[in-house]
Each structure stands twice: as structure tokens, then as C-alpha cells.
N, C-alpha and C positions, 0 to 999 in steps of 0.2 A: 554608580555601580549597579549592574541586573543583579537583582535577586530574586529566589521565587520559595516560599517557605509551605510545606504544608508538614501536618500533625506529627511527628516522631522522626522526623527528617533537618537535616542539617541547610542551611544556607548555600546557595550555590551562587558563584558569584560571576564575572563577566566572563573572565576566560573557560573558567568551567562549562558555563554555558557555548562558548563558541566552540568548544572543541566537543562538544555532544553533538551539533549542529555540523560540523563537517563530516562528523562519523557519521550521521546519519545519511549525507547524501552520498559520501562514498561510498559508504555501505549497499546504497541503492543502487548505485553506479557498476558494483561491482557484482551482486546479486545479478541484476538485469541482465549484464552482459554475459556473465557465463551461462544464462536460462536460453538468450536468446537464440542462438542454433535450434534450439531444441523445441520451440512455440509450436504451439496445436499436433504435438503429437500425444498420442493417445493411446501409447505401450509405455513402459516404465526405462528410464535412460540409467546413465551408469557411469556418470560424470565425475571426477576429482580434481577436474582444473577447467580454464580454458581450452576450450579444442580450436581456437578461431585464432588465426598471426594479426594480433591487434598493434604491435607497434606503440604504446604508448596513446593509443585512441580509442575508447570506450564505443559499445554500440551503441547507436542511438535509439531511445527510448523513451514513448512519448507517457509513460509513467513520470518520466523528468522533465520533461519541458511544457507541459501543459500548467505543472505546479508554478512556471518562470508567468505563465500567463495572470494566473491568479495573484502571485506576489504583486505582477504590476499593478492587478487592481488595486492592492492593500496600501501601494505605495501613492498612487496617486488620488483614492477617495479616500482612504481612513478603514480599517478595519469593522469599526463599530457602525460604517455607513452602509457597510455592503447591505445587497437584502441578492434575495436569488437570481430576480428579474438582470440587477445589474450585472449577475454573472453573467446571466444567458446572452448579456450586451457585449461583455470582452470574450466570449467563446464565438458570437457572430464574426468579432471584428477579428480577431487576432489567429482562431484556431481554423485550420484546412483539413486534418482526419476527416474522411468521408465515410470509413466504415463502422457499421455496424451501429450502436448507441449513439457514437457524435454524427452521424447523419442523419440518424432519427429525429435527434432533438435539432438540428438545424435546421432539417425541414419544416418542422411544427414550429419553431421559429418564424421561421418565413412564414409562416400562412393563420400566424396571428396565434397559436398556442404558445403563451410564453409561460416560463418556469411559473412550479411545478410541473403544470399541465406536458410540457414538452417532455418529461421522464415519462410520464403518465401515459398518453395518449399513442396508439398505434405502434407501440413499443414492447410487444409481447414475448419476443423473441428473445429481446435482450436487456430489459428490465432487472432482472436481477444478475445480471453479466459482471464483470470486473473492469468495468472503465471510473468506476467511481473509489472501490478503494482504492486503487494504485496510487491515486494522486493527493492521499491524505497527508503527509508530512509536514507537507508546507501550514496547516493550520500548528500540527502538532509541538513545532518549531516554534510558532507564534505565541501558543499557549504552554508553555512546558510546566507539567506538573500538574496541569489543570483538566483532570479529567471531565468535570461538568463543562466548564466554559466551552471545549473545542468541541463538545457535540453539536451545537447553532452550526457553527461554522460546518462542519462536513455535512450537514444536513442540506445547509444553503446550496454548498457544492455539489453534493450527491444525486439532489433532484432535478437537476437540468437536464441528466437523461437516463435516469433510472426513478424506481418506484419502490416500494415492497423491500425483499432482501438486498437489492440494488442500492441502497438506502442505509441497510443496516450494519451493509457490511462493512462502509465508510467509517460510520459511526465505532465501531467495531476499533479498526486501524487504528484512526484517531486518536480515539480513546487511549489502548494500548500503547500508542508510542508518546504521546504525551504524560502520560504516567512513567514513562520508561526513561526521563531525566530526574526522578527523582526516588526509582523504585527499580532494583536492579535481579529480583525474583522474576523468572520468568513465568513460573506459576501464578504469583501474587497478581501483575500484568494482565494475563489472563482473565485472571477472575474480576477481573477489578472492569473489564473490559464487554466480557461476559453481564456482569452487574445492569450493565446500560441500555438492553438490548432487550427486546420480548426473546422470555425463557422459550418457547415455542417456533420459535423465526427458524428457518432452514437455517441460517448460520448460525446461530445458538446450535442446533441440532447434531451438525458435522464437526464443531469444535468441541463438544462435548464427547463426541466418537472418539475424535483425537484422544482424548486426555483418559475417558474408558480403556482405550486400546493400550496408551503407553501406562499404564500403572496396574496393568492387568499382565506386564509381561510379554507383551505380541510385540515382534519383531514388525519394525516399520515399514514395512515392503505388505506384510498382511493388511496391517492397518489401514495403507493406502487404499488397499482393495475395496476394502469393508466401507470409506468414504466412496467412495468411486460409484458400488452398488447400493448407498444411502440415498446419493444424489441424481442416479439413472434417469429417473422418470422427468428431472430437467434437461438433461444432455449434458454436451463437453460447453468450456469457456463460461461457463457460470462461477458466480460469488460461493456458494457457501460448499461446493466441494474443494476448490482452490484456496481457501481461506484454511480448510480442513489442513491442506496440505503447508501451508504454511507454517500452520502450529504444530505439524508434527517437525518441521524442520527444529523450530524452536525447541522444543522437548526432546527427542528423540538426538537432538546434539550437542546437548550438556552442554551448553557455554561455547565450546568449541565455532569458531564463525566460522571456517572453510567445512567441516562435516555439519553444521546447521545449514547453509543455503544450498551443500551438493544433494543435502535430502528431500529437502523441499521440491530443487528443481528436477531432481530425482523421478520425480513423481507422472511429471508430465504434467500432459493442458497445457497452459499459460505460465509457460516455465520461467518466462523474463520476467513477470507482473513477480511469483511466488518467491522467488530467487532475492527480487527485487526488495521487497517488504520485508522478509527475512534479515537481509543485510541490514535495514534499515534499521532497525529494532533493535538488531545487537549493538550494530555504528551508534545510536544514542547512548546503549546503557555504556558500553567501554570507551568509549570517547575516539575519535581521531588517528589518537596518539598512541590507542591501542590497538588498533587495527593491524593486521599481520603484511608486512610490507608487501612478503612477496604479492599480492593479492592485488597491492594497489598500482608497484612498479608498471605492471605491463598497463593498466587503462588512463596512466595521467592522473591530472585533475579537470580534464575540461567535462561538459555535458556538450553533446551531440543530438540535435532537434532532429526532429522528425513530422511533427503536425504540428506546427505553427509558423505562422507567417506575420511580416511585418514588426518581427523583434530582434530588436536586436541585442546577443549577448554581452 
């Protein structure tokens, strides 16, 4: 029997556990897809469903299938063997994404910077970007309940092609959503996630605006803004304004999982990554079984790759 116990919390036993572990990825599944029409725009959308004829077919999202890379590592070295370098081995071997961060580090790869140094080095642009939170679940999944344990792990991950807030904003996810099988406050979440992170770090800073904005009475559409011009002086497709916008989804939509991700991905930027992580976070705390059908009807259950090669489903 899985169990996983911490302080003032009940035992959660196998099933409980699996059915947090499905919400969470449908959840992502489902998040992602209704964001994605909407990626790299940079005015505010106005979304309440799907706009796309999916057919029972999810878009593909490599927030989801990069995490199928990492499992495989876990599956065939052991978790507790991984270190970073071996990641940067199954990201050489397995992952094909060329832009932006995973080409960074694959270059630096190739030419002898290996993890860390490949987040690190020549990666200015996109260093604190969101290719590294997206794909935290899969530790979170691994660890549930264990907010210290999964930071190693998203850290291991996170530095392959980020640095700095690129780094913390993993950490950040992680965090959050592995506490979020045994902690169903989305406030508590938060803070508890917050806790982990330098109080200073640009994503400290815009998640912090979040939570000023919503308990101050400002309608989420202002809010948004207020992160937006927090975050300026990094540009669009950054970590700690989209991260912003994710916690306002969470907050700003009282429980509610279809008005939490349409807010999120409301927002704009990296509406499938926001959308995404959103989903995922409520799919752990309510389980699977509570996920609103109609949401799930139209995308299935399969995952649909996009940057990875050589796996097979």
C-alpha cells in the first residue's frame, strides 16, 4: 500500500494517490490545450472553452512529453541516481525541440558545457524563460507531499537550460504541486511554495503582486496588467510574469477548474505552459474523478508529443 503522511494530514493510500496522479495530468492536458490557440500573444483573450474541433484529441504539448523523457530516466536508472549531467544525457538522446532554451542547452552540450553550465552559459535571453517550470509534475508526482525532497529534483531538471529565476520557478511548481496531494488550500500551496524560494527572486516578486492584487479587491484583468508592467524590463515568454499569471488563475477562481485555467490563460504570453500548470494543480488537489467531464470528453486521455523523438508511447 503507497502511503505518504505528513504533520496534521491523513494517510493517503494507493488509489487515492493514483487518482490525484491522473488529475494532474489531465488536468495539464486540458489546461494546455485550451491555452494553446492562444501562445505568444501578447493582448489579453477571452476564452470559456475550447475554440479548436479537437475530436477527442488533446493538442500536443511538449510541457507533456518532455516530463515521458524524464520518467524514462527515473525508470531505468533509479531516481536517487539521477544527478543533472545524466539529464542533459536523455535530453541529448531523446528530446528534438530546437527552440529557444532546449537549443541553447544542446548546443552547449555539444561543445562540451554540460549541466549546469549548459543553463548557464550563452543563455541570456532565455535563462529565466518557462521551459523549466512546465515540466515539473513529473518529480511532483514522484514526491507527493514532499515539499523539501522535490526541490533536488526540479533543480536537477531546471538547470539544463536555465539559471537564475529559470531555476526557481521550477522549484516554485514543484513545490506547489507536490504539496497539493496532501494540502488542498490554495493559499496554504502558495505560501508553502513561496517558503522555498529567495523572498527577492523575480518570481517571489510577481507572485507576491498576485496575491497583493487579489486580497486588495482588484479585479483580475487589472492585476494582470500590474504583473505585466512588474515584469517589462524582462520581455514577453518569461518565468516570473507567467507564473504571476498562473496564480492569479488559482486565486482569482475560487476552486472552480474551468473559470481557474480560462483566467490564467486569459492572460496571455504562454497561454498553454499557464493554462497548463493551472490545470495541473487543481487535477492533483480534486482528484481525476473530480474533474468536470465536459472538459475532459472533447481531449481523451492520450498525450500527443511534440519534441521528442525515439519514444515510444
Amino acid at each position: 500500500m503507497f502511503h505518504t503522511k505528513v504533520p496534521g494530514k491523513s494517510f493517503m493510500n494507493r488509489e487515492e494517490y493514483r487518482d490525484k496522479v491522473l488529475g494532474c495530468w489531465t488536468g495539464k492536458n486540458i489546461g494546455g490545450t485550451l491555452g494553446a490557440p492562444m501562445e505568444g500573444k501578447r493582448e489579453m483573450t477571452d476564452v470559456s472553452f475550447y475554440v479548436q474541433e479537437l475530436g477527442g484529441n488533446p493538442a500536443p504539448n511538449d510541457d507533456l512529453d518532455l516530463q515521458l523523457v524524464w520518467l524514462l530516466a527515473v525508470e531505468q536508472r533509479g531516481a536517487y541516481r539521477l544527478n543533472e549531467r545524466m539529464l542533459g544525457e536523455y535530453w541529448m538522446r531523446y528530446i528534438s525541440g530546437p527552440w529557444n532554451e532546449y537549443g541553447t542547452a544542446k548546443g552547449n552540450i555539444v561543445n562540451g558545457l554540460y549541466p549546469p553550465l549548459s543553463g548557464f552559459c550563452n543563455n541570456e535571453k532565455w535563462k529565466n524563460s518557462n521551459g523549466a517550470w512546465i515540466r515539473s509534475e513529473v518529480w511532483a508526482c514522484l514526491f507527493p507531499g514532499a515539499p523539501d525532497e522535490v526541490m533536488r529534483f526540479a533543480w536537477l531538471d531546471s538547470c539544463v537550460d536555465h539559471c537564475g529565476d529559470g531555476i526557481y520557478a521550477e522549484i516554485f511548481t514543484a513545490v506547489l504541486e507536490a504539496a497539493a496531494f496532501v494540502e488542498s488550500d490554495v493559499r496554504k500551496l502558495i505560501d508553502i511554495a513561496l517558503a522555498r524560494i529567495p523572498a527577492d527572486c523575480r518570481v517571489a516578486r510577481s507572485v507576491k503582486l498576485a496575491i497583493e492584487c487579489h486580497d486588495s479587491g482588484i479585479d483580475w484583468r487589472t492585476a494582470r496588467n500590474r504583473i505585466v508592467e512588474e515584469s517589462a524590463d524582462l520581455g514577453w515568454f518569461q518565468a516570473p510574469a507567467n507564473l504571476g499569471f498562473v496564480v492569479l488563475g488559482l486565486l482569482y477562481g475560487e476552486g472552480d477548474f474551468g473559470r481557474s485555467i480560462c483566467i490564467s490563460v486569459n492572460c496571455g504570453d504562454d497561454t498553454d505552459c499557464t493554462g497548463a500548470t493551472a490545470g495541473a494543480v487543481l487535477g492533483i488537489i480534486s482528484g481525476r474523478k473530480n474533474l468536470p467531464q465536459k472538459w475532459i470528453d472533447p481531449i481523451g486521455n492520450a498525450i500527443r508529443t511534440v519534441a521528442v523523438q525515439n519514444y515510444q508511447l
